[in-house]
N, C-alpha and C positions, 0 to 999 in steps of 0.2 A: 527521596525514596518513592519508588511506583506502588504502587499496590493496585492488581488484578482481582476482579470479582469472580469466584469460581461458578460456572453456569449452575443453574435452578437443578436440573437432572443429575450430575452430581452431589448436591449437597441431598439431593431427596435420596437419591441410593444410599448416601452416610449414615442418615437418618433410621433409614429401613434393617439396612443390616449393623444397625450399629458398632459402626466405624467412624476413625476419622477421617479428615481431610488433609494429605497433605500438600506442599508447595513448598517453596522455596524463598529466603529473605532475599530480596533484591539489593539490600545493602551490605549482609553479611556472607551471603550464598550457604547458610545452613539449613536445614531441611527444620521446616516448624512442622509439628501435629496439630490441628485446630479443632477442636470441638463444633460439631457441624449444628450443635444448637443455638451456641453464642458468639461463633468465629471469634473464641480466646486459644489461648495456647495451651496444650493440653506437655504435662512431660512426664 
């Protein structure tokens, strides 16, 4: 499984307007939610 690190200036805009982060499973191709404080899975 790949896993991509999302750039520093999106996780700080997450942060600011408190949002999450999403992306994509590289093994399952489902759309994950990630909590841009602990990069966990938010559902």
């Amino acid at each position: 499984m790949t896993q991509y690190f999302t750039p520093q200036e999106v996780v700080e805009e997450a942060l600011e307007e408190g949002t999450f982060l999403e992306t994509i499973c590289s093994y399952c191709q489902n759309r994950i939610r990630l909590d841009a404080r602990a990069f966990e899975p938010v559902q």
